[in-house]
MDTraj code that builds the backbone (N, CA, C; nanometers):
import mdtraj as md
import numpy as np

residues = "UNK UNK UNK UNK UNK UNK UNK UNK UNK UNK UNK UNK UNK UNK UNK UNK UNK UNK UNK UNK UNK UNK UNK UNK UNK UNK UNK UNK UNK UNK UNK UNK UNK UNK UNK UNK UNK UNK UNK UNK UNK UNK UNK UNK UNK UNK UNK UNK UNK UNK UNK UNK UNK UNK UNK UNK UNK UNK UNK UNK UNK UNK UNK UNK UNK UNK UNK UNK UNK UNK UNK UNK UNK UNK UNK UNK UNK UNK UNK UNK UNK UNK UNK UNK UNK UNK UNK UNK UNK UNK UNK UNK UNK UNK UNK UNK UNK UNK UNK UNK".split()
xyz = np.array([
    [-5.1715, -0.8065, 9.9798],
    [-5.2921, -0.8830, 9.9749],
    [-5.3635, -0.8477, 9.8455],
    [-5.4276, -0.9315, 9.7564],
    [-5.5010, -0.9171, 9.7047],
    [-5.6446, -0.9070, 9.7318],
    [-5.7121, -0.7964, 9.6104],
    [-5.8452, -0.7086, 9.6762],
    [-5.9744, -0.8352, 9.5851],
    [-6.0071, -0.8563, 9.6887],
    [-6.1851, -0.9336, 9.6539],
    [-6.2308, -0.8437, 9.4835],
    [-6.2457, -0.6591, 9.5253],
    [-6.3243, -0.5717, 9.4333],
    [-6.3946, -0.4947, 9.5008],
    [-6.4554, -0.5281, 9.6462],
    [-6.5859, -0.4603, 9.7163],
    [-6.5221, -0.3907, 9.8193],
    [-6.4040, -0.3690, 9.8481],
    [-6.2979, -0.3447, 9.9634],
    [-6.3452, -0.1775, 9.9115],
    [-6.3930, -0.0939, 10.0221],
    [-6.3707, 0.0696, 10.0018],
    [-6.2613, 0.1343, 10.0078],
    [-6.1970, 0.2389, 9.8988],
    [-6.0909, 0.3324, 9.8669],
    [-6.1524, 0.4677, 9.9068],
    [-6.1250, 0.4966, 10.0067],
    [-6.1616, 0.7156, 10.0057],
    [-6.0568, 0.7277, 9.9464],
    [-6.0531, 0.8543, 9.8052],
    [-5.9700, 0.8878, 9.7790],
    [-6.0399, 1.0285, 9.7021],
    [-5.9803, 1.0988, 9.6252],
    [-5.9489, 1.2062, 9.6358],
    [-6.0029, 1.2027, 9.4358],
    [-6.0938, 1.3131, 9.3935],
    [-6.1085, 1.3277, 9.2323],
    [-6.1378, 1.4665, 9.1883],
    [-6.0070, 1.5234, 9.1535],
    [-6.0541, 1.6894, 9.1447],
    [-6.0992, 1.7451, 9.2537],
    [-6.0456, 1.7196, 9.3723],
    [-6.0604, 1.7449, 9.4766],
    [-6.1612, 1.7355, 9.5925],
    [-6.2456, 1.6664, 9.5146],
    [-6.3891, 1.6149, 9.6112],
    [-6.3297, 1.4605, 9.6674],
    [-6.3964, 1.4492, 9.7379],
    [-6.4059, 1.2918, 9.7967],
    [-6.4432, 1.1550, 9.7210],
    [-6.4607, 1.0502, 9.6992],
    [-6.5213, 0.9728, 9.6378],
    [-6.4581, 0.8485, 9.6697],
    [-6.5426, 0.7187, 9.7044],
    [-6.4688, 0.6247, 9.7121],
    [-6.5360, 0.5432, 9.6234],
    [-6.3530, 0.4482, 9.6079],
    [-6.3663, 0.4054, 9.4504],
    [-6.3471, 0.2326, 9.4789],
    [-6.3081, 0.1407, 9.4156],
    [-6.2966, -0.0351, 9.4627],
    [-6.2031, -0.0444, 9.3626],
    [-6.1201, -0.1449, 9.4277],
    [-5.9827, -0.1543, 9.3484],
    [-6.0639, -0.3049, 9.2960],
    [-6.0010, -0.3741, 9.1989],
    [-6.0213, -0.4506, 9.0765],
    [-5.9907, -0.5534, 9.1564],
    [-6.0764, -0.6858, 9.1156],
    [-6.0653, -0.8054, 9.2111],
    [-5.9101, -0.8599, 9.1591],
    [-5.8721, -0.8536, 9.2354],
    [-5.6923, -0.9505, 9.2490],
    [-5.5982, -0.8550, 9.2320],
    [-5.6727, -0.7221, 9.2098],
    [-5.5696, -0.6108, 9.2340],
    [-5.4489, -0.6138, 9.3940],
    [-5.3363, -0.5831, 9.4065],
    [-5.2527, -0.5659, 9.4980],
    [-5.2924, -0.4411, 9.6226],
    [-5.3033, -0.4494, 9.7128],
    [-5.3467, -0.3309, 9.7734],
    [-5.3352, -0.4155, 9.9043],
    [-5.2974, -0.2613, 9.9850],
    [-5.2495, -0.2646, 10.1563],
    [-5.3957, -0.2241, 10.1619],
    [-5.4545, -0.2506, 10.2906],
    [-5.6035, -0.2519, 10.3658],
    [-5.5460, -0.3155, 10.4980],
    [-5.6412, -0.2924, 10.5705],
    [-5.6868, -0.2866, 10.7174],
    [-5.8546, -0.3221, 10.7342],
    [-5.9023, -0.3222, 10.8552],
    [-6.0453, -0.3748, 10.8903],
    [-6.1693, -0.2548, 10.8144],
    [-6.1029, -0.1363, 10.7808],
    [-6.1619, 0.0111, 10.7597],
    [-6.1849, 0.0550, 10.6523],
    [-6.0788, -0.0955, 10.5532],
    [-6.0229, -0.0334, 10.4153],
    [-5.9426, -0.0795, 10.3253],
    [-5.9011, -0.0176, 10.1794],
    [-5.7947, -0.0127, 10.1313],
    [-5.7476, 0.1645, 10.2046],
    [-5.5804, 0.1101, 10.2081],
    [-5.5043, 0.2265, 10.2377],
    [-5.4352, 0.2832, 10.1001],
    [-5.3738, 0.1988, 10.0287],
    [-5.2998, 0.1631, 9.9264],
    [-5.3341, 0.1401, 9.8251],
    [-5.3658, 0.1435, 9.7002],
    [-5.3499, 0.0595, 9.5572],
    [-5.2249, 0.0864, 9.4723],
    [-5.2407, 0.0197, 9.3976],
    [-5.1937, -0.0161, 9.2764],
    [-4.9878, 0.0153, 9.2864],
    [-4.9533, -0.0649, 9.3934],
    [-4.8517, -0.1266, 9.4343],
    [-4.7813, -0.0008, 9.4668],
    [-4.8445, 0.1084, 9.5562],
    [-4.8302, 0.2624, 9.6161],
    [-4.8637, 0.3866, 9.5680],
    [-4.9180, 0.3031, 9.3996],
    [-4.9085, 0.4511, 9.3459],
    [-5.0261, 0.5299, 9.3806],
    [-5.1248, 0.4896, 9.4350],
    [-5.3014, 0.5712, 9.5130],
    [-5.2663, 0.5303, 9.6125],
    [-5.2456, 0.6900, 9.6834],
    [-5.2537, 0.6371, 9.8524],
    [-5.4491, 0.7284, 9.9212],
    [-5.4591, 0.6305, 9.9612],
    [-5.5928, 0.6527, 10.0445],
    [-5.5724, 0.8235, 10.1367],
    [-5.7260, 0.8769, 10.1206],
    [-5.6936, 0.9862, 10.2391],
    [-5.7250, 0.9673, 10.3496],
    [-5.7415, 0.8664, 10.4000],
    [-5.7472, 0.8131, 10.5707],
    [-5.6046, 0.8432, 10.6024],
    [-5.4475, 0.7878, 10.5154],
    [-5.3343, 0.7447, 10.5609],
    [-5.2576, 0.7991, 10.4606],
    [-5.2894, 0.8787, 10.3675],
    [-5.1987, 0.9663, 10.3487],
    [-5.1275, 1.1048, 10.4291],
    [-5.0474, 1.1588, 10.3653],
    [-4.9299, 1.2537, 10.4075],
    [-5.0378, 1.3976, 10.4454],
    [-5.0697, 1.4728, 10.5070],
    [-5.1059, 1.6599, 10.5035],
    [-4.9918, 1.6826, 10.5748],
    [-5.0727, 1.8283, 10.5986],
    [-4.9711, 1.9212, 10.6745],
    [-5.0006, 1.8986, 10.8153],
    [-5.0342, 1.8493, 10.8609],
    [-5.1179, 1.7950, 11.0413],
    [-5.0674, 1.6826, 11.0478],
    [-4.9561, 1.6007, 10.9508],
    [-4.9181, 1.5185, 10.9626],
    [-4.7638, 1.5045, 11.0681],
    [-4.8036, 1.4570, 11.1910],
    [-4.6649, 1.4522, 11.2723],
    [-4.5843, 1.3890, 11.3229],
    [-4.6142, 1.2058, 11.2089],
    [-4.5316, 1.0902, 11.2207],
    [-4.5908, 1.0445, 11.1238],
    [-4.4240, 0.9501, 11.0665],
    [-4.5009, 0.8934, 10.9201],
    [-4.4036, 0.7970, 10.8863],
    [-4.4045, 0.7055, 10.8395],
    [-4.3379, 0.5795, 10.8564],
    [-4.3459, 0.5130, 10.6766],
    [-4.2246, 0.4913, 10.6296],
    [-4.1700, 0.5158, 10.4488],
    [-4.1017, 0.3412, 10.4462],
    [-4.1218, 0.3247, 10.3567],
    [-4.0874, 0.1861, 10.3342],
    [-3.9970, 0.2137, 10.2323],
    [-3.9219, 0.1640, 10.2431],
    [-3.7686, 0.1225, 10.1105],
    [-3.7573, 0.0286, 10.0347],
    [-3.8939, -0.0143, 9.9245],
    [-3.8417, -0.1916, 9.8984],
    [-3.7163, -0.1440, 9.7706],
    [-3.6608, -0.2673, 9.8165],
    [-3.4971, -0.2985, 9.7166],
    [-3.4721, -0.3877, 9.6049],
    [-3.5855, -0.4375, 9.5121],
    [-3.6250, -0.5118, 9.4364],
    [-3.4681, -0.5257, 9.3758],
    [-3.4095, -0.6182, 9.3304],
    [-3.3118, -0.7002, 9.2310],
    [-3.3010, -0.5735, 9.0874],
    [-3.2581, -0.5263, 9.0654],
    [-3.1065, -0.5184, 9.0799],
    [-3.0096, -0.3923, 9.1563],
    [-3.1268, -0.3548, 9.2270],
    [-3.1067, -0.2068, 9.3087],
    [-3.0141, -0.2413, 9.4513],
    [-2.8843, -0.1986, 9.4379],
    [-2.8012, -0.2205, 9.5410],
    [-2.8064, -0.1159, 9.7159],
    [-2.7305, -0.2542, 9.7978],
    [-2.7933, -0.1943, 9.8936],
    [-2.7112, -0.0244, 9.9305],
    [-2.6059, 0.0096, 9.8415],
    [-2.5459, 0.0962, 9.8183],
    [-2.6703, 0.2483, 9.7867],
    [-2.7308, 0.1845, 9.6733],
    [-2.8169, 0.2432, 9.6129],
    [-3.0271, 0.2791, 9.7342],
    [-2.9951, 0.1830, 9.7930],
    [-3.0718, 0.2048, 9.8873],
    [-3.0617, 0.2878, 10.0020],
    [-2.9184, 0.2895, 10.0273],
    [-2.8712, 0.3507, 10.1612],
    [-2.8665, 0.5186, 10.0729],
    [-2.8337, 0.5501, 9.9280],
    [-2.8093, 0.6825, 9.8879],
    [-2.9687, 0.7270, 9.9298],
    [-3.0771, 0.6516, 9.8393],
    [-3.2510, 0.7086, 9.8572],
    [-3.2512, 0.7494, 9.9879],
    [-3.2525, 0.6572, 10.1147],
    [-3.2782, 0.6873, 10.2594],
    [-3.1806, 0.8028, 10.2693],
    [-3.1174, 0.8299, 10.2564],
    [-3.0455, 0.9584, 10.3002],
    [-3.1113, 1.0504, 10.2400],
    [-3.1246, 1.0513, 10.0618],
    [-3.1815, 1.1272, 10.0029],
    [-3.3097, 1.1804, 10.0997],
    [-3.4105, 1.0744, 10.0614],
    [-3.5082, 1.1072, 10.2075],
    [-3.5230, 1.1996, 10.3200],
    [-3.4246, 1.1268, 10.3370],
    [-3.3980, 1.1851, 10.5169],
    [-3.3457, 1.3450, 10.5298],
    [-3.3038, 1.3939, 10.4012],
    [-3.2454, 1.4920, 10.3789],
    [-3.3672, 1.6289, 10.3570],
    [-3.4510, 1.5677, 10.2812],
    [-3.5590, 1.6597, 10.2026],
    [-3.6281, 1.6459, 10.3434],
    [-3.6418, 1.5476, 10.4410],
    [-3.7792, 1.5423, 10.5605],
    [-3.6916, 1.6454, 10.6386],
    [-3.5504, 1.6732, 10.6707],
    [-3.5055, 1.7139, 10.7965],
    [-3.4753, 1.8552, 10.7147],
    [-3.4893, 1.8906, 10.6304],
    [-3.5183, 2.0299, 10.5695],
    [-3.6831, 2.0691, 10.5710],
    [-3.7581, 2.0385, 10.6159],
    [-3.8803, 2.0681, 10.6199],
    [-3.9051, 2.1840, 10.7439],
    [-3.8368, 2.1191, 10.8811],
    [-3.8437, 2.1684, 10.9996],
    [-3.7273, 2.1006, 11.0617],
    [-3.6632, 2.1955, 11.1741],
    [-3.5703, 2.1967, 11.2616],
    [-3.5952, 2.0727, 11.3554],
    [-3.7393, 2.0751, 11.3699],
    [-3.7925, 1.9642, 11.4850],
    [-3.8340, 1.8141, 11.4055],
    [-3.7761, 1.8164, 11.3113],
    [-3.7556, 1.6714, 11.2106],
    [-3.6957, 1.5447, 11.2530],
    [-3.7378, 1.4611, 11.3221],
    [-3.6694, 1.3588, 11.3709],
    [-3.6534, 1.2538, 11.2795],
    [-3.5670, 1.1856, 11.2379],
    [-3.5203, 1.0245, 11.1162],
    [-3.4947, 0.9388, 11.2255],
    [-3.5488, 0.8269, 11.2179],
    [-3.5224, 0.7159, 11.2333],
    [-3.5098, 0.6143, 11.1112],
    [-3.4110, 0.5358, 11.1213],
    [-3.3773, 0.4683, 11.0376],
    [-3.3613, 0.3087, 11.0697],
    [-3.4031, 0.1884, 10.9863],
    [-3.4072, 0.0725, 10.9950],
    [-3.3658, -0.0164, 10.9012],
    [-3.2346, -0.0817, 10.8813],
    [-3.2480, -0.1875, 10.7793],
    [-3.2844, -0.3079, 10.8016],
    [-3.3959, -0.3869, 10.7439],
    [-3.4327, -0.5050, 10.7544],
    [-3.3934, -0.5996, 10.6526],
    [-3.2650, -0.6792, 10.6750],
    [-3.2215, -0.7565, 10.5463],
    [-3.3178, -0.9236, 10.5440],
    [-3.3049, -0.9987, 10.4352],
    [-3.3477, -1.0873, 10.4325],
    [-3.2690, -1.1878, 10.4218],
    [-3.3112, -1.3317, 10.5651],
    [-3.2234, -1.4136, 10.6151],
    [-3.1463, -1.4363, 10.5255],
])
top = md.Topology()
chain = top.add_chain()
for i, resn in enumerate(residues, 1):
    res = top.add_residue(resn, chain, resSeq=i)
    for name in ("N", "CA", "C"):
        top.add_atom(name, md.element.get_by_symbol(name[0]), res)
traj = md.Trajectory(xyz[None], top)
């Protein structure tokens, strides 16, 4: 979705709090609460970002042209590899969603 400008970002500046407004027609994931997202993943919000109290978390794979699905299936493993080395009690679930 593109952002109006007035949409609130909590995010994070030298370690204080501060919320910031993403740029009108900027790209950004939001909800009724918010932006979660900007600038096509690279600012993630601290409502819905990652801590250590974090104990489900759900990763998107996009596969943009010319990245094979070979090359997609290596990342998700990659992934899945570094999450299930974290802790013993690491559960992966995995999903491919192809397009019709």
């Amino acid at each position: 979705m593109r952002a109006i400008g007035e949409e609130a970002f909590d995010a994070l500046s030298n370690g204080e709090s501060v919320i910031e407004h993403p740029e009108a027609g900027e790209v950004v994931w939001r909800d009724d609460a918010g932006v979660t997202c900007r600038r096509w993943n690279w600012r993630q919000g601290r409502r819905t970002g990652l801590a250590d109290e974090t104990r489900a978390a759900f990763f998107i794979l996009d596969v943009p042209a010319p990245v094979t699905d070979l090359e997609l299936t290596a990342a998700a493993d990659a992934l899945a590899q570094a999450l299930s080395a974290l802790d013993s009690e690491v559960r992966v679930l995995r999903r491919l969603v192809d397009a019709p």
